[in-house]
N, C-alpha and C positions, 0 to 999 in steps of 0.2 A: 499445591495449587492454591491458588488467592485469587479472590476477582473486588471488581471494583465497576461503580456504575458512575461513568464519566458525565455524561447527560442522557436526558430521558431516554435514547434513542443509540446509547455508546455502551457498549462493554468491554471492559480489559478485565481477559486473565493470563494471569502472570503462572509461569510453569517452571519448573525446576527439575534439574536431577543432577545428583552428585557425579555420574559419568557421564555426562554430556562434554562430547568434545565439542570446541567453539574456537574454529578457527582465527588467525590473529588479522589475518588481509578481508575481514570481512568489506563486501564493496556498500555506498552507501545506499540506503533500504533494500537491502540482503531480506529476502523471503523465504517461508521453510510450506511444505504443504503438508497440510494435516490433512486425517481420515478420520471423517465422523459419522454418526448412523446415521445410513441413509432412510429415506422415506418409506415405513414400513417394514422396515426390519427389525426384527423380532426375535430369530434363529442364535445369534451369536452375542458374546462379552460386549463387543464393541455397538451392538445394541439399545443394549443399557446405556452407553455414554462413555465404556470404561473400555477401552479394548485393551489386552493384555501386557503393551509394551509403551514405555513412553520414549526409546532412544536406548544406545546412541542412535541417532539421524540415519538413513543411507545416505546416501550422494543424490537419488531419481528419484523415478516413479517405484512404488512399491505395489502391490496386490493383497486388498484386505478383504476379504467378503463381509457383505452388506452394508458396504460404508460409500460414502460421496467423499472425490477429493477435493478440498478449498487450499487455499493460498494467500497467507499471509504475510505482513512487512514484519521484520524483528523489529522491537522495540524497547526500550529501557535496557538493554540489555547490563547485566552484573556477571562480569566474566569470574570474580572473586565467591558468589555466589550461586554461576555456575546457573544460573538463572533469566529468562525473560519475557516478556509481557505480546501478548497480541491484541490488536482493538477489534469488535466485530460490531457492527452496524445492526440493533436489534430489527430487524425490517418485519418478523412477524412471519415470516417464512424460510425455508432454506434450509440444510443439514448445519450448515454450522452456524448459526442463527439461531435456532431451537438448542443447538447443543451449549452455545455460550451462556443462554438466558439460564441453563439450568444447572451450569457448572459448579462446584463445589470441591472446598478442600477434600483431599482423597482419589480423588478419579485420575482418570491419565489418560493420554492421545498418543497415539502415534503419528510422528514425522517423519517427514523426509526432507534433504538438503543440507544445510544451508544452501541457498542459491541467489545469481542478482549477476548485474553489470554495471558497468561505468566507474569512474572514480573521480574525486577534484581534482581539477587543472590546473595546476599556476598562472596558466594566460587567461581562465575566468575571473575577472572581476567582478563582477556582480550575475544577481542572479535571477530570473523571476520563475516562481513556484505556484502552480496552479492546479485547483482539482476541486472535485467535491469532497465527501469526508469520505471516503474512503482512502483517499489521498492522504488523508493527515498525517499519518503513524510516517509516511516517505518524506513528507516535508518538514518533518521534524527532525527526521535522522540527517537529509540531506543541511538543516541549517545547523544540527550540532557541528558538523565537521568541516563546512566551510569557516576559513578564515574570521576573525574578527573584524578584519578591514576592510570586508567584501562586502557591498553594499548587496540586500535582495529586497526583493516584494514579492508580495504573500497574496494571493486572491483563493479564497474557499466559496464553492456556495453549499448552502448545505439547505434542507426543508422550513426550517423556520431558526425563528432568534435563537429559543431554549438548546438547540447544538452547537451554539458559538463558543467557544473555549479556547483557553493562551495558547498563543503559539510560540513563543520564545524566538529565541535567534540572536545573529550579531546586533550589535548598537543600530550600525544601518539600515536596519530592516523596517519596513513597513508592510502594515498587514491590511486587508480591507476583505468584506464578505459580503456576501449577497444573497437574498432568501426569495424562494419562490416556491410551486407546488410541482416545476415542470423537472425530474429526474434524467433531463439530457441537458441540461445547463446550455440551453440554449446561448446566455450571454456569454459566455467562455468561448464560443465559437469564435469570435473577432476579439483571441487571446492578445491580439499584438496591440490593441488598445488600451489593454488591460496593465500592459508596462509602462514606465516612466518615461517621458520622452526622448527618441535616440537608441532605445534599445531595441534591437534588433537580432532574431540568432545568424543571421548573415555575421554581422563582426565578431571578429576574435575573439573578445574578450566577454562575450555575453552566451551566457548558460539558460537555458529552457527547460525547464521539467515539468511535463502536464500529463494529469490522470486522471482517469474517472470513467465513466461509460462509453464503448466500443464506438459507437458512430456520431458520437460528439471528439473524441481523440482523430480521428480521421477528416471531420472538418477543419480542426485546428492544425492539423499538419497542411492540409491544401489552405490556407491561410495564410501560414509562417510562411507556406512555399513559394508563396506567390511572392514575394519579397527577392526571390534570386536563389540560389545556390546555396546550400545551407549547412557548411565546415562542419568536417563528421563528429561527433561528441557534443554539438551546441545543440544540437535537441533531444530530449528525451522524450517523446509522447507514448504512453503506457495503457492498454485499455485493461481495468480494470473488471468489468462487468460489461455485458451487453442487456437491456431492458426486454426484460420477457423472455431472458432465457437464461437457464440455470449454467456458472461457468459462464467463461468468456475465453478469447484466444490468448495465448501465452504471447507479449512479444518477443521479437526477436534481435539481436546483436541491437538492428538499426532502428527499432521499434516498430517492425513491421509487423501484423499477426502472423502467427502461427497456426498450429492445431492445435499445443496442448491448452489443457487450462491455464486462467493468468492469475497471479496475486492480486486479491482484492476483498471483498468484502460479502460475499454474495449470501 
């Protein structure tokens, strides 16, 4: 384990094990849920920070006592190295939040998964990528594997300047961000302005992927929707956290909630 403090407010650590299977069709921002000590637990390994196993993955949900389950995007992953990184949002609260800030070479989590949906399309041409930063680890994996010829745009907000950081992408990408104090991004709501002119997830060839807090995800879907009938695969909206409550809902195929918990950042 190695960690890394991206900006004031960002932590990635990077985890490894020699047996870790790492399937090859992984789909893009494939997420695994880790088990960390939950709030007041005291009794068990996983307590400390270290619970006894790091992998291989199950496939689900597993049962660990005293632990909180979160949900993570893979990232950087080193299939050679057998190795890969998750980003956690240091928010100052949360099981895995307190577990990221204190993590250190040596310790180990248990996961479960890999898991995730969707894949790129050959009739997507361009793309627009939207979220707060919890988002980011998804929108980075989704511009590594799109094409070089696909045009996308990038919109983050995030709390302030100091979390601004590269996004990378094809040549045709453009990025743009926006800071405020309000954690429901309220401007992401009237996502479809936020695209280049023309783009639309009604047409064929235009891809959507938006994530971030639960009832901001939910206006931008009645948004998009308002536009017409919306080609299955052209949106992805993903609620990553709901505000004021630990966990948010898992989506589903079509990105509709669920029950279980979602990948994100909490």
């Amino acid at each position: 384990m190695a960690t890394e403090l991206i900006t004031p407010k960002l932590q990635r650590v990077r985890l490894s094990c020699p047996d870790l299977p790492i399937p090859q069709d992984l789909p893009p921002a494939a997420w695994v849920r880790g088990y960390f000590p939950a709030v007041g637990a005291t009794s068990t390994a996983s307590a400390a920070g270290k619970p006894t196993s790091v992998g291989p993955w199950s496939g689900g949900n597993i049962e660990l006592a005293d632990t909180a389950a979160r949900a993570y995007t893979i990232t950087q992953l080193d299939r050679e190295a057998h190795s890969f990184a998750l980003d956690f949002v240091l928010h100052g609260h949360g099981p895995a939040a307190r577990w990221a800030a204190q993590a250190e070479a040596g310790q180990t989590v248990q996961l479960a998964g890999p898991m995730g949906r969707g894949k790129v399309q050959p009739q997507h041409q361009r793309y627009l990528l939207a979220g707060d930063t919890t988002a980011l680890p998804a929108i980075r994996e989704w511009l590594a594997l799109i094409p070089p010829t696909v045009a996308a745009a990038v919109h983050i907000w995030a709390p302030d300047r100091e979390e601004e950081q590269p996004i990378g992408g094809p040549e045709e990408t453009t990025v743009s961000w926006s800071f405020g104090d309000s954690p429901t991004m309220a401007d992401l709501a009237e996502t479809a302005t936020l695209a280049p002119a023309g783009w639309r997830p009604q047409d064929r060839c235009t891809k959507f992927f938006v994530a971030g807090e639960a009832s901001l995800i939910t206006r931008v879907r009645r948004v998009l929707a308002a536009g017409g009938p919306i080609p299955p695969g052209n949106l992805q909206a993903t609620p990553y956290w709901r505000l004021g409550q630990a966990g948010a809902p898992e989506p589903t195929r079509d990105g509709s909630p669920s029950r279980r918990p979602a990948p994100g950042h909490q």
